[in-house]
N, C-alpha and C positions, 0 to 999 in steps of 0.2 A: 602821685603820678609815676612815678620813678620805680618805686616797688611793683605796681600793676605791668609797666612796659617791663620789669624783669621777668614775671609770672609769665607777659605773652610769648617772649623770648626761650623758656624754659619749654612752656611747651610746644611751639614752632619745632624747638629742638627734638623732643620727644616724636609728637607727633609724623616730625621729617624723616626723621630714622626707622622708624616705625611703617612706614608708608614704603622707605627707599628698600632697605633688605626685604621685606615681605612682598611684592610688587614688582619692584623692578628688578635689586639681586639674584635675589632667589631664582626667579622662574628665569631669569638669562642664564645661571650656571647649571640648570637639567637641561638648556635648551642646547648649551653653545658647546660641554664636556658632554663624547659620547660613555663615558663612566660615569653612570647612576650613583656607583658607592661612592666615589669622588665629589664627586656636586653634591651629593647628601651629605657630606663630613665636610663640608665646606660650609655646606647652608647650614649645618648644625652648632659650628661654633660661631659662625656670625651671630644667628640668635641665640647664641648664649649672651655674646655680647650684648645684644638690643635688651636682653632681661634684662641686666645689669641696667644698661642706660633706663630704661622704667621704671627701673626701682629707685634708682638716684631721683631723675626727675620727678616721677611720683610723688616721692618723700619731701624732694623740697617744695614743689608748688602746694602741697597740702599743706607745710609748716608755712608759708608764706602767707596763703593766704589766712590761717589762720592767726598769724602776728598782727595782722593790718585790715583787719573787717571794717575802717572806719573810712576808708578810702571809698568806699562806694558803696552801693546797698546791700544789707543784710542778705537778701536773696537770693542774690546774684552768686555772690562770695558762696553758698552753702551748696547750690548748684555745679557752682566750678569744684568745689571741694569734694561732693559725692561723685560729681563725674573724674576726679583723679582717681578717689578709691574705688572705682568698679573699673578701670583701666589697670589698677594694680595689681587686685584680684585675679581679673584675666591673665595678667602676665605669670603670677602668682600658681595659678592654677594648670595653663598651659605648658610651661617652661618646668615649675620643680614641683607640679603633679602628675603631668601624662607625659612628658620627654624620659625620664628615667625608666617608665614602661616603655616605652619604641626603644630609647637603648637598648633595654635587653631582650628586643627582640632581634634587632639588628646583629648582637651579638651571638645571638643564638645561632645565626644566619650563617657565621663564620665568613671567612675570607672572601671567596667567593657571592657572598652575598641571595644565596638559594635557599628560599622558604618553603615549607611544606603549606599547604594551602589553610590549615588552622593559621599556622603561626601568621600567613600572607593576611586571611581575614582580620587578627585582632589588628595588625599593623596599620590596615587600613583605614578598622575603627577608630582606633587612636588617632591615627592622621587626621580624618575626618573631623575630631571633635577638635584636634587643635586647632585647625584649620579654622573652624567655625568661630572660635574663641579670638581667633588672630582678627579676625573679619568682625569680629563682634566688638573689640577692641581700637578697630580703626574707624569706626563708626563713631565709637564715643568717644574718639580723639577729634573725629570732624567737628561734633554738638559742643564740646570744651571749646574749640580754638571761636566756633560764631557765640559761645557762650560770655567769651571773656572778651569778645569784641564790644 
């Protein structure tokens, strides 16, 4: 019982942070700094941190639940366990697959932050997809937390 209220805890935590910078952070510092580049290097190393905290969390509710599959059912446990690792993956894939492309588009951009309309389209692309990824991720942090209830 004790190991299972750790797992919900873990991921409360995941999930919380996850939800907080992506949702409420984020879109209050493009809203409240009239510096775009500012709020976007702001919001860029918060989420660097939430990667981080995904990966932590990730790593240990998979190894948890895998120590202790006798705690409750078989099913359930393999459920909670594939839905951490496609929440990983996302992170995995959004964070140190497509964020290292917007960096260097952003850098490309230089100081002033002034895109030529290629470089503004891929930017977007990329945006869009992480985006997607972020959203698709917080989705399956909702189906984990009624999964493991």
């Amino acid at each position: 019982m004790r190991a299972a209220r750790v797992r919900l805890l873990i991921a409360t935590l995941w999930i919380g942070s996850l939800w907080t910078i992506g949702y409420v952070v984020a879109p209050t510092l493009f809203a409240s700094l009239t510096d775009r580049m500012l709020a976007g290097t702001i919001a860029g190393k918060l989420f660097r941190i939430e990667a981080w905290i995904s990966i932590v969390c990730a790593l240990a509710l998979i190894a948890s639940v895998k120590s202790a599959p006798e705690e409750s059912n078989a099913k359930a446990e393999k459920q909670v366990r594939w839905l951490a690792l496609a929440m990983l993956v996302c992170t995995l894939v959004g964070y140190f697959g497509l964020q290292p492309f917007m960096a260097t588009l952003r850098a490309a951009a230089g100081p002033g932050g002034v895109m030529d309309a290629a470089t503004k389209s891929q930017f977007g692309l990329l945006h869009g997809v992480s985006s997607a990824l972020y959203l698709i991720q917080s989705l399956l942090g909702v189906l984990l937390i009624w999964k493991m209830r």
